[in-house]
C-alpha positions as CSV (number, residue, x, y, z in Angstrom):
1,X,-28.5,-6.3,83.5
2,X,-27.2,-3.4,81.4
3,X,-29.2,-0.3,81.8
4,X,-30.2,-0.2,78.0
5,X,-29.9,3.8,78.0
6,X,-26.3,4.0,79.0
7,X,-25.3,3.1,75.5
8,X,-22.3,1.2,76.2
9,X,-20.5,-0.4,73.4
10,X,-21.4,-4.5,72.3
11,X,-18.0,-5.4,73.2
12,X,-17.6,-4.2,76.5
13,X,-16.3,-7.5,78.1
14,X,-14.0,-8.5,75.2
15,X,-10.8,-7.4,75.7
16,X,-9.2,-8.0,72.5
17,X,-12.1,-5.8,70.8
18,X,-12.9,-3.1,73.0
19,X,-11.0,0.0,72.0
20,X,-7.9,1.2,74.1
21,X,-6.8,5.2,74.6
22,X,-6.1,7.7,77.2
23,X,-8.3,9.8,78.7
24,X,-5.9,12.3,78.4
25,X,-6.4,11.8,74.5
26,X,-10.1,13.1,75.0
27,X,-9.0,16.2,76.3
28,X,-6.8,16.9,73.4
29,X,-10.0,16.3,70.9
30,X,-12.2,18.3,73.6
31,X,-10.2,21.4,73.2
32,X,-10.2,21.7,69.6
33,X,-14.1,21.0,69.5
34,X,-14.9,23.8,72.2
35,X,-12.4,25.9,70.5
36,X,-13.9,25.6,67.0
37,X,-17.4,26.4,69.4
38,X,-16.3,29.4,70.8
39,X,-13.2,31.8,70.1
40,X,-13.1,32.8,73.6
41,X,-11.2,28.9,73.8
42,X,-7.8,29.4,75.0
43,X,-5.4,27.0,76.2
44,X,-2.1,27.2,78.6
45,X,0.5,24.5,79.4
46,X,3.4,24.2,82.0
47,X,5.7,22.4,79.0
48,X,3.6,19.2,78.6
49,X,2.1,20.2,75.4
50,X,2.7,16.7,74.1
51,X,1.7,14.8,77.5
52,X,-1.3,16.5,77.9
53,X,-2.7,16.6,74.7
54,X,-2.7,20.2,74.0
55,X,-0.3,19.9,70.9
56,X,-3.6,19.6,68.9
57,X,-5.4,22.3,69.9
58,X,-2.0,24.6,69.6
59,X,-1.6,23.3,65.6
60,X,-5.0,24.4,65.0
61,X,-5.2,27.5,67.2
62,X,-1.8,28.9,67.3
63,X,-2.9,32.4,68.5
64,X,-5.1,31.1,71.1
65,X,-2.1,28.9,72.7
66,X,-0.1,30.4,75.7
67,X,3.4,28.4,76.4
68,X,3.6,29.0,80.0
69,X,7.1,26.8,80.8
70,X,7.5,25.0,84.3
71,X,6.0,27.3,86.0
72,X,2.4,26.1,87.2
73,X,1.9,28.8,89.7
74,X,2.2,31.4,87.0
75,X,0.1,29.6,84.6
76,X,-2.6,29.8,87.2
77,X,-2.6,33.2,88.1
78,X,-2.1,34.1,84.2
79,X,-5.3,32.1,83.4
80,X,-7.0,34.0,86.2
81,X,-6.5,36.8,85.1
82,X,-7.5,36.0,81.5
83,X,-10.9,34.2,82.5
84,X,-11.5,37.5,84.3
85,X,-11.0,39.5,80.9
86,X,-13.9,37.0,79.4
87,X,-11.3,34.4,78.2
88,X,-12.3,30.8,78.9
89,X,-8.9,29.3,79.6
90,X,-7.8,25.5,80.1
91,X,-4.3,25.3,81.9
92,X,-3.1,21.5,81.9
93,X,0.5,20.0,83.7
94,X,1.0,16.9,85.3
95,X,-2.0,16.6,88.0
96,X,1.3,16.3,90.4
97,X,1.8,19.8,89.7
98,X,-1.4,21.1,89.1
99,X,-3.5,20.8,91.2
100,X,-0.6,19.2,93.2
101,X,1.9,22.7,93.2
102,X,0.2,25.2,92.3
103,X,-2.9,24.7,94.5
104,X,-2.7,27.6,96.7
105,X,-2.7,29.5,93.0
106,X,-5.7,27.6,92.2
107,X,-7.2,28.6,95.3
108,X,-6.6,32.3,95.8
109,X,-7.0,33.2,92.1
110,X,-9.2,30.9,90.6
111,X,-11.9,29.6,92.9
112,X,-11.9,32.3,95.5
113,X,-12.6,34.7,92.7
114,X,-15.2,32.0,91.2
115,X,-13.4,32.5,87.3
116,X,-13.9,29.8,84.7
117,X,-10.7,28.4,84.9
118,X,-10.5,24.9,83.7
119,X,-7.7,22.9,85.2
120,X,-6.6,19.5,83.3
121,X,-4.8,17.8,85.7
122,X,-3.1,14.8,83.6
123,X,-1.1,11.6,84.5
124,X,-2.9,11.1,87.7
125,X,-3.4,8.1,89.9
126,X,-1.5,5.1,90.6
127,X,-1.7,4.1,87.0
128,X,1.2,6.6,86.1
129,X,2.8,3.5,86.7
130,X,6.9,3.3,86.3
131,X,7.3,7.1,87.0
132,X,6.5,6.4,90.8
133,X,5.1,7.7,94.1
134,X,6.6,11.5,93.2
135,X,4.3,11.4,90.1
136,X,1.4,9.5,90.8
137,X,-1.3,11.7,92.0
138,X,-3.6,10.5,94.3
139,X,-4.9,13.3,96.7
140,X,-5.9,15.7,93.6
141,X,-9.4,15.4,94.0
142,X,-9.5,15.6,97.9
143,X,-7.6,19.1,97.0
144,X,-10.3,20.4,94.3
145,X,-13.7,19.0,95.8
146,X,-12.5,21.0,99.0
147,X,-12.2,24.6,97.0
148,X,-15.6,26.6,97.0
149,X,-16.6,27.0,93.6
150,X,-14.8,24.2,91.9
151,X,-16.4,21.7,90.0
152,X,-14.7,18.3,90.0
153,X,-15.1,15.8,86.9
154,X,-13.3,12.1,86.8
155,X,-14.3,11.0,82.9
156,X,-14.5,7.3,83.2
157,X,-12.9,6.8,79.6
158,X,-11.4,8.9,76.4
159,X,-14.6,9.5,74.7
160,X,-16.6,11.0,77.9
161,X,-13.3,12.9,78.3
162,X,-13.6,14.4,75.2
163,X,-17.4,15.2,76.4
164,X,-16.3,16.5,79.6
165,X,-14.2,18.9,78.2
166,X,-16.5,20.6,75.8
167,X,-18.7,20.5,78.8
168,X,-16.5,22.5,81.3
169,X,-15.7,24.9,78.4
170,X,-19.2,26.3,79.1
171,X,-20.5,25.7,82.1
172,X,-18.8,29.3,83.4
173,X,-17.2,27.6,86.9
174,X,-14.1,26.6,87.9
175,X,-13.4,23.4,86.9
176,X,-11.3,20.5,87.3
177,X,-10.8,17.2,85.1
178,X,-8.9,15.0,86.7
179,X,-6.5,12.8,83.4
180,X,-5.3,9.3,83.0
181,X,-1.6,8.7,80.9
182,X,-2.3,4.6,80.4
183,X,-4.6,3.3,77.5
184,X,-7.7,2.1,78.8
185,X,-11.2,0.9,77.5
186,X,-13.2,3.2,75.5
187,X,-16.7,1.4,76.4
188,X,-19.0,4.4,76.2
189,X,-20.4,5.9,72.8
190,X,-21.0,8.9,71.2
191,X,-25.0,8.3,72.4
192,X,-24.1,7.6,76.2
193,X,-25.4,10.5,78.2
194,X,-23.7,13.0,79.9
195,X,-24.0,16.0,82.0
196,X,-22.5,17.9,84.7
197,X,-23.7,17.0,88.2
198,X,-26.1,13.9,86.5
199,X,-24.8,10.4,87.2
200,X,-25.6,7.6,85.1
201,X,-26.6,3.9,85.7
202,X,-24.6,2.1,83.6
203,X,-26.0,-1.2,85.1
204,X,-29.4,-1.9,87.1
205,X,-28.9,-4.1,90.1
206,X,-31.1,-5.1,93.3
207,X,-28.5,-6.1,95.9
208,X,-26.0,-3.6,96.1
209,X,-24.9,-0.3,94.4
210,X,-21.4,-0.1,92.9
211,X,-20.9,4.2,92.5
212,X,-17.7,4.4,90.5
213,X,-15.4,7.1,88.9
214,X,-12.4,7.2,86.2
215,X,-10.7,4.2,84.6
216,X,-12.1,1.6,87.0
217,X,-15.2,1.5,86.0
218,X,-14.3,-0.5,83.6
219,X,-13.4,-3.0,86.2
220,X,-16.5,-2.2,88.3
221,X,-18.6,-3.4,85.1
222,X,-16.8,-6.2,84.4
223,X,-16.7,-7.3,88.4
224,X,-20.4,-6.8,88.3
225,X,-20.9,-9.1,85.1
226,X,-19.0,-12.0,86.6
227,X,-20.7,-11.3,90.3
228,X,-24.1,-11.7,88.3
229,X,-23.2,-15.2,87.4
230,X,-23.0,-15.9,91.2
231,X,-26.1,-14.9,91.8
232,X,-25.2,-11.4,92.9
233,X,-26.6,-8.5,90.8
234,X,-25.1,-5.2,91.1
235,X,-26.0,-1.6,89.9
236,X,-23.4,0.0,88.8
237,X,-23.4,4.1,88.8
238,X,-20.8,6.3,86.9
239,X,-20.7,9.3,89.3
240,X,-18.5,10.9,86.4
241,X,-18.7,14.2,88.4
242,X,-17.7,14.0,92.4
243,X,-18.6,17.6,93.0
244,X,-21.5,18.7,92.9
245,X,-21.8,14.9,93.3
246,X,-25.7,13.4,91.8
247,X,-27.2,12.9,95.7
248,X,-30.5,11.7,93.9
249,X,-29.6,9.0,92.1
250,X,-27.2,7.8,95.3
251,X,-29.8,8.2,97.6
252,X,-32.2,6.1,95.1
253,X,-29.8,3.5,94.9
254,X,-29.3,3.4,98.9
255,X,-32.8,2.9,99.2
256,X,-33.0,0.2,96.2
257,X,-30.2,-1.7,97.5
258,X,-29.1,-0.8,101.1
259,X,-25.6,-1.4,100.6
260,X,-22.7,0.5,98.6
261,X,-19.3,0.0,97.3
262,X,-17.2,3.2,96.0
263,X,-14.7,2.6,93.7
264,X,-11.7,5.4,92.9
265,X,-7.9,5.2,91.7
266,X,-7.6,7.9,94.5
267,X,-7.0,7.7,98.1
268,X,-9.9,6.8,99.9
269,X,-9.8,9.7,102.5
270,X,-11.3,12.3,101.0
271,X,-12.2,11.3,97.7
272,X,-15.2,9.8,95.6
273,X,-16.1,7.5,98.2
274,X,-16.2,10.0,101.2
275,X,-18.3,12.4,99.1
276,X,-20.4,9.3,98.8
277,X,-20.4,9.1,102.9
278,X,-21.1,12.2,103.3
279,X,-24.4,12.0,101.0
280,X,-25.3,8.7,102.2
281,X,-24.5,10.2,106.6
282,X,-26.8,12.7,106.0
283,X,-29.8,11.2,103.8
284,X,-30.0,7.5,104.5
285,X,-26.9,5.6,105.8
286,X,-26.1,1.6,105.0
287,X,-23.3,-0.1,104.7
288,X,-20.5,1.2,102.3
289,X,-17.6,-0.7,101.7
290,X,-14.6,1.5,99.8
291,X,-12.2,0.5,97.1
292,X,-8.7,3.2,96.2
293,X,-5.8,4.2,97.8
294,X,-5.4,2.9,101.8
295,X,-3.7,6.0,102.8
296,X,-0.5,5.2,101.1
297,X,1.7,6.7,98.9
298,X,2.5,4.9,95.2
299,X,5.3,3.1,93.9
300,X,6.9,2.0,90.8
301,X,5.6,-0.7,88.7
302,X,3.4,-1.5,85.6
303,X,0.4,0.0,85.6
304,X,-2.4,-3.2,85.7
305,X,0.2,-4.7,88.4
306,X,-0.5,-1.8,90.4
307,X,-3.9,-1.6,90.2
308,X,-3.9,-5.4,91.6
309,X,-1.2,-4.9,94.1
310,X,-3.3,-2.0,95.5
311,X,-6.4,-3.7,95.9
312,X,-8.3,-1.9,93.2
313,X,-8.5,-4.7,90.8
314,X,-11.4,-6.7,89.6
315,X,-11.1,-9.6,92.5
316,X,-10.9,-6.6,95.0
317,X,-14.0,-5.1,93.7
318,X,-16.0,-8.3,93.8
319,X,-14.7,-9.3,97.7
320,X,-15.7,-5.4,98.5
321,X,-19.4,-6.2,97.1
322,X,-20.0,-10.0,99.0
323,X,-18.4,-7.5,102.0
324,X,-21.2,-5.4,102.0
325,X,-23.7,-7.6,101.9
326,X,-22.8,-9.1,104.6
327,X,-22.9,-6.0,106.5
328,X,-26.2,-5.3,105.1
329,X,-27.9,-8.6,106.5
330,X,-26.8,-7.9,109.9
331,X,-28.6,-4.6,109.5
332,X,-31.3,-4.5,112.0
């Protein structure tokens, strides 16, 4: 069943009511809220002001608005150098090209210095869709989780976007908030909970724990729903931040269900579902099944056609789960 405190909206599983946007919109409304909070606030972008969603916050803060041009490696090092002057800057691109370019930049100046650089990292994941393999980011948060320092964050829809920017505007690390292009279900509210480093459970389950991140939650939630009708109840967990992943609450549900799925529109080396691995390895191991990216590259195509065509649609999710537990019963 629903967990109750998650706060998700009525219509969660009706598709022709449940509210569409980017998450790339919640940054956009993020950056004007943390910059009417605090006039340290200021925001960079590689010429993407439109595609990331900055436009807004560079209408209402003109002053406070650095036009870097196509030159990610310099908007790094610039915004470096800024957060080290007591600035709290956001630089946003394509997640292609930042974190995908400019990571050394990121690496040397921003996280090795520990500076409060927050890096919006937009259009990535396979649901870029017709702009193809070159664009469609799917090692980004391998890159950041990797960087000492760096706090990783995967919003799983517009609204805890919004929240996770305001967040990372004041949590004084560097930061990265990893950006979706496509529409996609707005199923959280204004009264779901969320903090840095605290996973929720969006849904209680006995028999196996679903531990999701990004857009496909959405799926994971609606795959558990229809798994519940077969007898099959799921929890499912937004682990909304990979790094410094919640090891509690995975651990907990380990030990409540003994058997895991992760679920990521990333590649599954090195993502969500290894950081899951690596909590599980080292605390209590069971059975994990993984859903994302099968160490491939993308490709051109629609974006829910994708998402299907690379195993990480709702069928996919629910074969990963009976998986599982069939591992789990021949677990001495």
């Amino acid at each position: 069943m629903l967990n109750k405190n998650a706060h998700l909206v009525e219509n969660l599983f009706d598709k022709a009511k449940v509210e569409m946007a980017p998450t790339r919109q919640g940054y956009g409304k993020g950056l004007v809220e943390a910059g009417e909070k605090d006039k340290r606030v200021v925001v960079l972008c590689a010429d993407l002001t439109e595609s990331t969603m900055s436009h807004w916050f560079k209408e209402k803060f003109p002053d406070r608005f650095v036009e870097i041009g196509v030159a990610e490696q310099n908007m790094a090092t610039v915004a470096s150098g800024m957060a080290n002057y007591g600035k709290i800057p956001f630089i946003s691109s394509y997640a292609a090209f930042s974190p995908g370019r400019n990571n050394e930049q990121i690496r040397t100046t921003i996280a090795l210095n520990n500076v409060p650089v927050k890096i919006a990292g937009a259009h990535a994941g396979i649901s870029v869709g017709p702009d193809g393999a070159t664009h469609q980011q799917l090692e980004d948060i391998a890159l950041m989780r990797v960087q000492p320092n760096m706090v990783v964050l995967v919003p799983c829809d517009a609204l805890e976007a919004q929240k996770a920017t305001v967040a990372a505007a004041f949590n004084g690390k560097p930061t990265y908030i990893r950006l979706g292009r496509e529409k996609s279900p707005v199923f959280t509210t204004k009264d779901t909970p969320f903090e840095i480093g605290k996973a929720e459970v969006f849904r209680e389950g006995k028999d196996v724990a679903i531990v999701g991140c990004g857009i496909l939650l959405h799926n994971v939630l609606v795959a558990a729903e229809e798994l519940s009708k077969e007898g099959i109840e799921c929890m499912v967990i937004n682990s909304h931040t990979v790094d410094p992943i919640d090891e509690k609450t995975i651990i907990e549900a380990a030990k409540k269900t003994g058997a895991i799925v992760s679920v990521e529109e990333h590649q599954i080396n090195g993502g969500l579902g290894s950081a899951v691995a690596e909590v599980l390895s080292r605390n209590y191991p069971v059975p994990q099944e993984y859903i994302g990216v099968a160490n491939r590259f993308g490709e051109s195509g629609e974006h829910l056609e994708l998402i299907e065509s690379f195993g990480m649609g709702i069928g996919s999710i629910k074969e990963a789960a009976k998986r599982v537990l069939r591992r789990k019963a021949l677990t001495p």
